[in-house]
Each structure stands twice: as structure tokens, then as C-alpha cells.
RODO-2510 file (C-alpha; in nm, 4 decimals, decimal comma):
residues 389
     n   res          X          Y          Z
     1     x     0,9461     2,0225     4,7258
     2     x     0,7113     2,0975     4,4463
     3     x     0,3811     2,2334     4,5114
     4     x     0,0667     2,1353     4,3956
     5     x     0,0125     2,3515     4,1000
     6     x     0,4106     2,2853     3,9500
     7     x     0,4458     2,1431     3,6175
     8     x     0,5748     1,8216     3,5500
     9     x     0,8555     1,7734     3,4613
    10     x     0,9194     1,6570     3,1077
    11     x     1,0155     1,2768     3,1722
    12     x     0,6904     1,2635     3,3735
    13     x     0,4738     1,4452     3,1431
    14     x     0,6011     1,1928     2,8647
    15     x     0,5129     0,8559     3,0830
    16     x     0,1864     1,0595     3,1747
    17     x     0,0755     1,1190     2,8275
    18     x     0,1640     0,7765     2,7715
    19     x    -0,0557     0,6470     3,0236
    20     x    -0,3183     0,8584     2,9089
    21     x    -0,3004     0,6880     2,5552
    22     x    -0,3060     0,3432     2,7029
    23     x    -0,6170     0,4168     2,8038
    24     x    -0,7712     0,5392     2,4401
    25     x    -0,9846     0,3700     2,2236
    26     x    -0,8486     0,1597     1,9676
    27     x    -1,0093     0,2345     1,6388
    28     x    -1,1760    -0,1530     1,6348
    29     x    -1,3382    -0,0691     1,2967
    30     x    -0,9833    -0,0208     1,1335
    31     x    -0,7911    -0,3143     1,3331
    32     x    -1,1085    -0,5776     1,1981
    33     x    -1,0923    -0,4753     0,8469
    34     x    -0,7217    -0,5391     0,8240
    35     x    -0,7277    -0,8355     1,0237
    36     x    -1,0330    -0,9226     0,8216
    37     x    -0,8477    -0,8896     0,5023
    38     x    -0,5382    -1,0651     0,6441
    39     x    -0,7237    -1,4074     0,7382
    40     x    -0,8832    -1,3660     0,3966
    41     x    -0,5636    -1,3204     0,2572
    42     x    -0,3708    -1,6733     0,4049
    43     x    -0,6629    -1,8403     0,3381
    44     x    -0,6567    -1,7542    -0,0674
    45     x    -0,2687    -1,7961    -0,0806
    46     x    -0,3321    -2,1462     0,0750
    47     x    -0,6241    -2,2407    -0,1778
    48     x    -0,4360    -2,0460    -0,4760
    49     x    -0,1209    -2,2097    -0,4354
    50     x    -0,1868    -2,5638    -0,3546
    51     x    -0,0599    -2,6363    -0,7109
    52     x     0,2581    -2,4419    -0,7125
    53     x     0,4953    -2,7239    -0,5859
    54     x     0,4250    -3,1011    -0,5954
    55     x     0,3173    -3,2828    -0,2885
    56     x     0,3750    -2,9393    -0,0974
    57     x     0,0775    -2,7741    -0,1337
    58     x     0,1216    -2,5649     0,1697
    59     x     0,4747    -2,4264     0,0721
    60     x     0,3965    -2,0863     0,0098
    61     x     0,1295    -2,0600     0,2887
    62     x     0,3416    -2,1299     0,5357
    63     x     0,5995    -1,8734     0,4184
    64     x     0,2750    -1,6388     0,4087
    65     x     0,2317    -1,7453     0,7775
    66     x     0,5487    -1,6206     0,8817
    67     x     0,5495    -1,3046     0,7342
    68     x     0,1799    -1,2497     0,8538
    69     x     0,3446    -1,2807     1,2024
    70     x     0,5914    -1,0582     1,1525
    71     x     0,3511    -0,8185     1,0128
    72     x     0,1424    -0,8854     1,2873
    73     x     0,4846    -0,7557     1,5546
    74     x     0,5436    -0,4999     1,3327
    75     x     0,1564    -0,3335     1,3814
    76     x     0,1865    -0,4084     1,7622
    77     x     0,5209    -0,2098     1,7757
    78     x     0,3994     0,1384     1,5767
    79     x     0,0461     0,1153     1,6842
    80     x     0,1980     0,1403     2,0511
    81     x     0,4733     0,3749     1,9824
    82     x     0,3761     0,7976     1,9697
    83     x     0,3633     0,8390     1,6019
    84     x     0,5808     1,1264     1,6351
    85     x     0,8959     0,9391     1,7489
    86     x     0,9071     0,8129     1,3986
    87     x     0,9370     1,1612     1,2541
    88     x     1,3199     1,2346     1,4055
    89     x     1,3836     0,9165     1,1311
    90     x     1,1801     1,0780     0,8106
    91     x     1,5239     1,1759     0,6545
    92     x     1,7263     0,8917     0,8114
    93     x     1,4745     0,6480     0,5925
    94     x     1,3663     0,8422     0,2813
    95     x     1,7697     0,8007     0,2528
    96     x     1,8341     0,4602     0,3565
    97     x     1,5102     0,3387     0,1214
    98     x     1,7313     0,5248    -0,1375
    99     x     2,0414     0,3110    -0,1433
   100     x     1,8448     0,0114    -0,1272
   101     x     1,6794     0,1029    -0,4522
   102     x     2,0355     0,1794    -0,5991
   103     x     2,1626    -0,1472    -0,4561
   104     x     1,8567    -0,3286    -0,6300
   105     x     1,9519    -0,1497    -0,9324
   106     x     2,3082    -0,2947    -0,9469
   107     x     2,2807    -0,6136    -0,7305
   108     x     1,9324    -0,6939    -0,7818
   109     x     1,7412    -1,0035    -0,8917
   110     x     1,5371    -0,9955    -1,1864
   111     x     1,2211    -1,1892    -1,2264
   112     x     0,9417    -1,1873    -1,4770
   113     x     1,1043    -0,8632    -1,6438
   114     x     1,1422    -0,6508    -1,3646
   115     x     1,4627    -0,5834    -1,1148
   116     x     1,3152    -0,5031    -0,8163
   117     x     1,4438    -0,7750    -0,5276
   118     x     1,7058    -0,7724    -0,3402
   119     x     1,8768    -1,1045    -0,1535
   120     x     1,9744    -1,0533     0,1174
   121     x     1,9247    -1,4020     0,2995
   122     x     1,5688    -1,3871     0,1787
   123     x     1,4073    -1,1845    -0,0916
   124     x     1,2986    -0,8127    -0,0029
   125     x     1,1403    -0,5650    -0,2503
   126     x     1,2866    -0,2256    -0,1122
   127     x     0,9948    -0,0626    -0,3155
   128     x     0,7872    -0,1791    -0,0774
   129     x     0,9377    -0,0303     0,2189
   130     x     0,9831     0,3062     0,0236
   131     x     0,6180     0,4023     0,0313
   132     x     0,6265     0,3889     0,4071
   133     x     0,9378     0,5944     0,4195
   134     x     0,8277     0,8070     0,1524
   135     x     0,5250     0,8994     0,3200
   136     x     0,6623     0,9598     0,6285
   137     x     0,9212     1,2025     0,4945
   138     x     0,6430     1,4242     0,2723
   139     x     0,4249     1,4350     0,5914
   140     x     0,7267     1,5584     0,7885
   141     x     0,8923     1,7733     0,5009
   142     x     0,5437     1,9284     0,3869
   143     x     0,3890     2,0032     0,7584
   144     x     0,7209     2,1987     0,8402
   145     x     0,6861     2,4029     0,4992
   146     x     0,3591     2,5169     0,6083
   147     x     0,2279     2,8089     0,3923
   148     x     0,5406     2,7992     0,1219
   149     x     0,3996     2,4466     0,0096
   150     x     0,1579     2,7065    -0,2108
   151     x     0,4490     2,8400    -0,3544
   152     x     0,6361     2,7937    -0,7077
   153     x     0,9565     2,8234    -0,6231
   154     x     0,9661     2,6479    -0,2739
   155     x     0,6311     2,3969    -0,2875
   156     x     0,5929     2,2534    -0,5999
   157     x     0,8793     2,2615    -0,7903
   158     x     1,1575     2,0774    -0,4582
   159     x     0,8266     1,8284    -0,4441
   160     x     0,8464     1,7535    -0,8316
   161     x     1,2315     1,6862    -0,7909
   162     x     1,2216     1,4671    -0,5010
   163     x     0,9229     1,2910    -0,6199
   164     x     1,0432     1,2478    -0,9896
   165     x     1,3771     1,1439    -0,9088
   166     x     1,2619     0,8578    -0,7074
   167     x     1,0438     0,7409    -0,9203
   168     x     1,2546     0,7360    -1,2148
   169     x     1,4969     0,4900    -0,9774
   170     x     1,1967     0,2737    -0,9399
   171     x     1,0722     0,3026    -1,3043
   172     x     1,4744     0,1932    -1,4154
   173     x     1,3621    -0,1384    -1,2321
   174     x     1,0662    -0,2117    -1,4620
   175     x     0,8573    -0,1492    -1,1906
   176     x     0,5660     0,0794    -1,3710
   177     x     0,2918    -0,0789    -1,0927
   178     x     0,5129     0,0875    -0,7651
   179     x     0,5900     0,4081    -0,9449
   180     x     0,2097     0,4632    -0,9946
   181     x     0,1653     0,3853    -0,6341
   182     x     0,4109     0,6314    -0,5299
   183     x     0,3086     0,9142    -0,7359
   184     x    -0,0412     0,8685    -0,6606
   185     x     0,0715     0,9082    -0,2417
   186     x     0,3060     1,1596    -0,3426
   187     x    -0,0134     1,3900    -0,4940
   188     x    -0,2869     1,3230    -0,2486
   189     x    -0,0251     1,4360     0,0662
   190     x     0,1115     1,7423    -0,1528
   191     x    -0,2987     1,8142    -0,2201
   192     x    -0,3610     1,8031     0,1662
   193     x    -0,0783     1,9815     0,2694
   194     x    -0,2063     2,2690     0,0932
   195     x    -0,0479     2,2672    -0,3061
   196     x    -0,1641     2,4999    -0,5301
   197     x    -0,4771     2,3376    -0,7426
   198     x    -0,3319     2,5305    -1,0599
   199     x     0,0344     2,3882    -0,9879
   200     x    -0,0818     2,0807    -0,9362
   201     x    -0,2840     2,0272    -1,2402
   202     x     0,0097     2,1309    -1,4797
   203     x     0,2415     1,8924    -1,2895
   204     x    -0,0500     1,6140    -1,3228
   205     x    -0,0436     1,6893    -1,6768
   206     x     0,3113     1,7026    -1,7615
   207     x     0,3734     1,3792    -1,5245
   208     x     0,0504     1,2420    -1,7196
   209     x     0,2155     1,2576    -2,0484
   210     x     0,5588     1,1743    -1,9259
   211     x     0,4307     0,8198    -1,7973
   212     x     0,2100     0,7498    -2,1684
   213     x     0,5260     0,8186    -2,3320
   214     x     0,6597     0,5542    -2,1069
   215     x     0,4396     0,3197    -2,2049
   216     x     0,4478     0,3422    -2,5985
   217     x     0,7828     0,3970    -2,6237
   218     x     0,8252     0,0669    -2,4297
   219     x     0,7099    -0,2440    -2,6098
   220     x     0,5595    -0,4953    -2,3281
   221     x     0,3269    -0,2041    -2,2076
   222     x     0,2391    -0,1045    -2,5447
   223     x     0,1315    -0,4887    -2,5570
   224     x    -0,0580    -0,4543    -2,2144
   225     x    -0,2338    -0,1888    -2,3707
   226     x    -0,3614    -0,3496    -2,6489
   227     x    -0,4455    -0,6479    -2,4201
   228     x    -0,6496    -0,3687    -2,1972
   229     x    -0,8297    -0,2747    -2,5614
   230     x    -0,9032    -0,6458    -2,6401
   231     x    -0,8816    -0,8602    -2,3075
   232     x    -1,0939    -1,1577    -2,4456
   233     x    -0,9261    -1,3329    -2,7778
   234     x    -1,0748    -1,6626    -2,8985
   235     x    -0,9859    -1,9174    -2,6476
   236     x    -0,7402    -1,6249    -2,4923
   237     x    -0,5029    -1,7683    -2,8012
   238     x    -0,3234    -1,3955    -2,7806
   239     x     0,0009    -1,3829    -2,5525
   240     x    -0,0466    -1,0225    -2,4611
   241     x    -0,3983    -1,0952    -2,3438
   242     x    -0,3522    -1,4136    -2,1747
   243     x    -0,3307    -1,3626    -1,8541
   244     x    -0,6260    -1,0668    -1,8632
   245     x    -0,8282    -1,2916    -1,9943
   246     x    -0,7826    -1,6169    -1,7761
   247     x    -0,8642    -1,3739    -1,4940
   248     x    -1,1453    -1,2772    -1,6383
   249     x    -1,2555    -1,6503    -1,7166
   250     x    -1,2183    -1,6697    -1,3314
   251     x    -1,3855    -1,4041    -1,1974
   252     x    -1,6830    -1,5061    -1,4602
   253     x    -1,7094    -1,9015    -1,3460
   254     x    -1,7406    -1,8136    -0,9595
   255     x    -2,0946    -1,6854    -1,0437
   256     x    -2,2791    -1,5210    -0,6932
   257     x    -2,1415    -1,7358    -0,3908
   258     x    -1,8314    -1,9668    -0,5927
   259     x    -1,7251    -2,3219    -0,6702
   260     x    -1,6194    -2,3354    -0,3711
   261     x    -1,3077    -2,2770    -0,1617
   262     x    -1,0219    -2,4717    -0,2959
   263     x    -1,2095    -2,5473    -0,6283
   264     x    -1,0830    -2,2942    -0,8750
   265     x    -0,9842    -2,4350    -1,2276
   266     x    -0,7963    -2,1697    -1,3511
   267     x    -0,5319    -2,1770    -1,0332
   268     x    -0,4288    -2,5486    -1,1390
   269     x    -0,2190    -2,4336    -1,4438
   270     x    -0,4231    -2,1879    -1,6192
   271     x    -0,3916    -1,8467    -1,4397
   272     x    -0,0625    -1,7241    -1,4146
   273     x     0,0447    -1,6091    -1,0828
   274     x    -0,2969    -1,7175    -0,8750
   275     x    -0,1304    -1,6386    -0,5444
   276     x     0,0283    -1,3187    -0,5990
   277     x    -0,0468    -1,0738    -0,8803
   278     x    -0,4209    -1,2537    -0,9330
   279     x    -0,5479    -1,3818    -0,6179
   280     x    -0,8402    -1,1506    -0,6853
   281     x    -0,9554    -1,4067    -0,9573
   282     x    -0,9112    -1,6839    -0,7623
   283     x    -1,1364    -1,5006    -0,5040
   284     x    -1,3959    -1,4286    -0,7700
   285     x    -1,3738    -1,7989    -0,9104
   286     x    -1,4088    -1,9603    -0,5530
   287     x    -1,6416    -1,7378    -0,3073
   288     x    -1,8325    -1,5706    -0,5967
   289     x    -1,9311    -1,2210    -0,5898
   290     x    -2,0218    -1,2207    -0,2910
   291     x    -1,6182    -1,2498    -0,1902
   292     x    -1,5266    -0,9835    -0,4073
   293     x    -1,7829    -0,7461    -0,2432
   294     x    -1,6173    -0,8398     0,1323
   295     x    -1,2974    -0,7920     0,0065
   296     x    -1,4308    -0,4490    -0,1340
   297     x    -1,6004    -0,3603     0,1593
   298     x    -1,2940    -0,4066     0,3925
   299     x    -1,1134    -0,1595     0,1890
   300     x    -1,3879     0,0304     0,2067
   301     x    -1,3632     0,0128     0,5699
   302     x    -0,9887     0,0688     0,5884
   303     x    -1,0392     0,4005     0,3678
   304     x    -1,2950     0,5505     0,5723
   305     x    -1,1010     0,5019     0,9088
   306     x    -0,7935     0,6007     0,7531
   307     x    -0,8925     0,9555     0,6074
   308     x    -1,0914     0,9714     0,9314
   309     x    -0,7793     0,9631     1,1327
   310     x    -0,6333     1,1661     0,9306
   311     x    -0,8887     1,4246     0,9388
   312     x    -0,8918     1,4046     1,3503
   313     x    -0,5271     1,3664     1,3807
   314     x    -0,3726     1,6118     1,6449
   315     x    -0,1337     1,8083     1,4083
   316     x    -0,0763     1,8405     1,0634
   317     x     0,2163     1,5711     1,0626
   318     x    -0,0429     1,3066     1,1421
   319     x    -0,2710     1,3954     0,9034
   320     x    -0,0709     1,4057     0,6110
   321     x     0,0763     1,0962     0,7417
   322     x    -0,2287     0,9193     0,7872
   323     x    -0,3642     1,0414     0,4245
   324     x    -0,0279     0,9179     0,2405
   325     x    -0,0485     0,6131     0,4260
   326     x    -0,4458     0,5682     0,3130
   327     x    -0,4144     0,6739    -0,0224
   328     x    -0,0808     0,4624    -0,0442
   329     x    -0,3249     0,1382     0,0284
   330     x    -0,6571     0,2280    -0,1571
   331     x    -0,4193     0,2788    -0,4269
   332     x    -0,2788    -0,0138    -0,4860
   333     x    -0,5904    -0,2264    -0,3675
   334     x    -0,7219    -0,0594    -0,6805
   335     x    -0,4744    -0,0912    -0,8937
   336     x    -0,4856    -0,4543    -0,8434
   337     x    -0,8108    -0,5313    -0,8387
   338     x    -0,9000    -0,3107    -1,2203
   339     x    -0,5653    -0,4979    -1,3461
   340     x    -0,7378    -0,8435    -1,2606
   341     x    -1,0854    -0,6706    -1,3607
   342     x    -0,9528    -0,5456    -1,7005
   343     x    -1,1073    -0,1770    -1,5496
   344     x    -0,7253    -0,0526    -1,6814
   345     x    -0,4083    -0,1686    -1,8745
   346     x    -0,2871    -0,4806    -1,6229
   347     x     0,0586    -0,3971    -1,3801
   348     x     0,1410    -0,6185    -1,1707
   349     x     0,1252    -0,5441    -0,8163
   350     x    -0,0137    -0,7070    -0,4797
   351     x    -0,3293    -0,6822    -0,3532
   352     x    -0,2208    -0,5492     0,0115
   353     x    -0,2876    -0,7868     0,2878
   354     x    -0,4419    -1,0346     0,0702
   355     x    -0,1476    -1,1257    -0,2345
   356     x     0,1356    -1,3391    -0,0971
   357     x     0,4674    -1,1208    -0,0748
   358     x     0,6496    -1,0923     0,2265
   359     x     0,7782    -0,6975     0,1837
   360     x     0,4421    -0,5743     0,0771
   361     x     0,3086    -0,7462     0,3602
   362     x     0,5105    -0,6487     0,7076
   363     x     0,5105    -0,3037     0,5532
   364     x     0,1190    -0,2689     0,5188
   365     x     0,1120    -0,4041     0,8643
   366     x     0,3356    -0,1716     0,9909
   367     x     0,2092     0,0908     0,8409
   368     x    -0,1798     0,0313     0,9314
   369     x    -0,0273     0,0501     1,3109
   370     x     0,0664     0,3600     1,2583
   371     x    -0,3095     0,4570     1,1508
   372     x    -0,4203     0,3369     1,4804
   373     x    -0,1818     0,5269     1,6667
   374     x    -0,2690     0,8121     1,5072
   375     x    -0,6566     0,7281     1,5462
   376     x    -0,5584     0,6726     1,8846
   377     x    -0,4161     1,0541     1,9600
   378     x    -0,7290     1,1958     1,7465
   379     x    -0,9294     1,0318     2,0037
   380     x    -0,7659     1,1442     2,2548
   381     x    -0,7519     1,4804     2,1923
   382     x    -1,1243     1,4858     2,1245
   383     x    -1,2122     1,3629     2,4935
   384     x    -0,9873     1,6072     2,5662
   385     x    -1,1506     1,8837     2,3850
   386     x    -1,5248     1,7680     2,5297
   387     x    -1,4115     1,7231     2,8565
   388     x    -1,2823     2,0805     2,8814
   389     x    -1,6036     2,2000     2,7285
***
């Protein structure tokens, strides 16, 4: 029989520090600004696409529904799961994400000059699940490198391998908006982890100049340059500026509070893509400014809780998890939003939680939940801290 003072034993120390979590705070701040984001979101791919398809003007919202829910699963599972079970599968999906990007590559289906969808039943974008699985293997790979991540030999130069050769996979797809997104995840968790500044700033440089030669050497970016140089033609007559300057014509009609919801102009026929790539106008057109700043302020919101996790994570796994996964969705909110803005040269990519896509969406989901759990053991840990003080 064991007395008093003997350990637990390890199946009972794991269901104990499992019951111990239960009881942890949820970070409520986080959970409301993506949930806050993701009612704003069905809403504006109901109203944005009402158009789309005759007499079924709530096609695409009800697709939006369903992948919401499954989103919605997908958060409920990882915010509830120890974030550290995930990390036995780092390698496991940094490889698997890489043969769906090969698959897309050769069995992919190309639309609106990109191959980046795969059908498999329905349409995934395995570019989508790569930034989860990317940043879960560089928070994994990096924290187990420790002080060699300041290194030539064994920190930056394996990191500018890994990280270039999978974004050259996803830049063979067309897919410039993604590969930004990526590389911009790839830096901030090398930068935490410890990377040399001086390193750094000749691979930002050198990858800097690798991607402008991208663009002019390429003829549709060199056009979405120029369209970035002169967004607003007469009567937006210019096809390289067309769609910069619709958006613009959107955002500019809404005035403070909107037409209204469900009265944008530009959505019936005049703004291409209004529920994906440039719901952001269709915000601005129908709740005004004053949509646009709640829509900013929720990322806000979702940046400051997610570096904070990070920064109170328990280990250094789940804080360079929790700032890939951050950066990963600032990013590409930003990205989005300046395309639509005409801030920079226009990509297309989804505004997370808000632009209709089904991959972008369950992923983002899934990927906040792992935020909370992490803000969950940060808490945790704290009490724990205090309470032996």
C-alpha cells in the first residue's frame, strides 16, 4: 500500500493534471473575438452572396454554415486536448501536408489562375492546412534546437531549406498570397526561437529580392503592381485595376455606419468575388466604417491574446506555437484587408473567419483552439506559481 507522501503514478498524474485544467480559465477575451468574427463572417457571406446563384441566394451560406460547424468541433477538440499531444505528430504532418501539395500540383484543380485545390469529394486547399502543420513542426523542431537555432550552420541555414523548399511547392501553384503567409510565420517563430538578428536580416533580404523577382518576371503580378500604383482609372475602365478599384468604390459608398446590411451595389455584379477574396468591401459598403473598425478591433483582440499566450505559455514549444499560430492569422487578416484597401499590390487570399472557404476556415478554428489550450496551461501554471508563493 502506498503511503501518503508516494508519487503518483504516471496514468494518475496524467488524469490529475487533466482535472486540474478542466478547472482553468478559458481565455473568454480570445474565444469572443473569434466567435465575434465568425458570426460576422456568415452574416457577410449571406449578404455578399445573395447574387451568386439565381433564386438561391442562400447557396453559399449554407455551405459556410457547415463548415462553420465543423470549425466549430474542430476548436472544441484541440482547445480540450494538452497541446503537447499534438507535438508526437509535428513530423507525421509537416510530411503528410507535403504530399498533398505535390498531389495538388499534379492532380489539382485550377481556378482563376492558380492550382491550389484538391477534389477529393469536396474541394480542399491543402495550403491551408499547411500553415497549421507548418507551425507546429517549427515550434517543435526550433524548441528542441535550443541554443544552435543562433547558429550558421545548424539554425539558419536547415530553416532556409525547409522553409524555401516549401514555399517554392506552393509558389509552383500560383499561390503568391499563401507563400507570403507562410514565410511571414516561418520568420516571426525562427525570430522567437532565438535566430540570429544579423542572419536573419540577410535571409530577409535575399528572400526579399527573390520574391520581387517573382513578381516582374511574372506578367499578372507585374499587372497587379501597376494596378497597386494606379488603383482608380476613369470609370475603373483598366482590367488590371478593376477589381482594386470596385473595392475601393465600396469601401468609399458605405460612408460612417453603411447602406445597410444586404444593400451593397457593388456585390450585385460589380465586385468580383464579394464573398471570398473582398468581403472586406462589402463590409465597408454595408456597415460603414464603423464595421471595418469591429472587424479591426477583433483582430486586434485575437493578436493581443494570442502573443499573450504565447508569452505565458509553460515551455518554449507553446510559445513558439502560439506566436506562429498568431502571426500566421494577423498575417493574413492583413494581407487581405491592404489588398481590398489598395495599402499593397492585391493577392488574393481570405480574410480568416470572415471570407467564405471551407479549408481556411476549419483550420483557423482549429488552430485558435489550440491558442486557448495553450492560454489555458499559461494560466495554470501562473496560479500555480502564486499559490506556491
Amino acid at each position: 500500500m502506498l503511503s501518503a507522501e508516494a508519487p503518483l503514478d504516471p496514468l494518475g498524474e496524467r488524469l490529475s493534471r487533466l482535472a486540474w485544467l478542466r478547472r482553468q480559465r478559458v481565455d473568454y477575451l480570445l474565444l469572443a473575438a473569434t466567435l465575434g468574427l465568425l458570426l460576422l463572417g456568415l452574416l457577410m457571406v449571406y449578404s455578399a452572396s445573395q447574387f451568386i446563384i439565381s433564386g438561391a441566394p442562400a447557396y453559399w451560406f449554407e455551405r459556410q454554415l457547415l463548415w462553420a460547424t465543423l470549425g466549430l468541433i474542430a476548436l472544441i477538440v484541440t482547445a480540450r486536448v494538452d497541446y503537447h499531444h499534438w507535438r508526437r505528430f509535428a513530423v507525421a504532418a509537416l510530411g503528410g501536408g507535403v504530399i498533398l501539395l505535390l498531389l495538388t500540383l499534379r492532380l489539382g484543380v485550377a481556378a482563376y489562375g492558380a492550382q491550389r485545390w484538391l477534389q477529393i469529394g469536396v474541394s480542399v486547399q491543402p495550403s491551408e492546412f499547411m500553415k497549421l502543420a507548418f507551425a507546429l513542426y517549427l515550434a517543435d523542431w526550433l524548441a528542441r534546437k535550443g541554443d544552435d537555432t543562433r547558429t550558421l550552420l545548424y539554425g539558419l541555414a536547415p530553416f532556409a531549406l525547409l522553409t524555401g523548399l516549401l514555399l517554392t511547392f506552393i509558389l509552383l501553384q500560383n499561390d503568391l498570397g499563401t507563400s507570403l503567409i507562410i514565410a511571414i510565420l516561418a520568420v516571426a517563430v525562427f525570430f522567437t526561437a532565438g535566430a540570429n538578428p544579423l542572419h536573419l536580416a540577410g535571409a530577409l533580404l535575399a528572400g526579399g529580392a527573390l520574391y520581387l523577382a517573382i513578381i516582374y518576371e511574372t506578367g499578372f503580378r507585374r499587372a497587379r503592381l501597376d494596378a497597386f500604383l494606379h488603383p482608380l482609372p476613369p470609370g475603373c475602365a483598366a482590367a488590371n485595376s478593376y477589381q482594386i478599384c470596385q473595392g475601393l468604390i465600396s469601401l468609399g459608398s458605405g460612408g460612417l455606419f453603411g447602406r445597410g446590411l444586404g444593400e451593397s451595389i457593388q456585390k450585385a455584379g460589380y465586385l468580383p468575388n464579394p464573398f471570398t477574396d473582398s468581403i472586406f468591401a462589402v463590409i465597408g459598403e454595408e456597415l460603414g466604417l464603423l464595421g471595418c473598425l469591429t472587424i479591426l478591433a477583433l483582430f486586434a483582440v485575437l493578436a493581443i491574446q494570442g502573443y499573450r499566450a504565447g508569452r505565458r505559455a509553460p515551455d518554449t514549444f507553446g510559445a513558439l506555437l502560439a506566436c506562429g499560430i498568431t502571426t500566421w492569422l494577423i498575417a493574413q487578416a492583413a494581407i487581405n484587408i491592404g489588398s481590398v484597401a489598395a495599402a499593397i499590390p492585391f493577392t488574393g487570399v481570405p480574410l480568416p473567419f470572415v471570407s467564405f472557404g471551407g479549408s481556411s476556415l476549419v483550420t483557423s478554428l482549429a488552430a485558435v483552439g489550440v491558442l486557448l489550450n495553450i492560454a489555458r496551461q499559461g494560466s495554470a501554471e501562473r496560479q500555480a506559481r502564486h499559490t506556491a508563493d
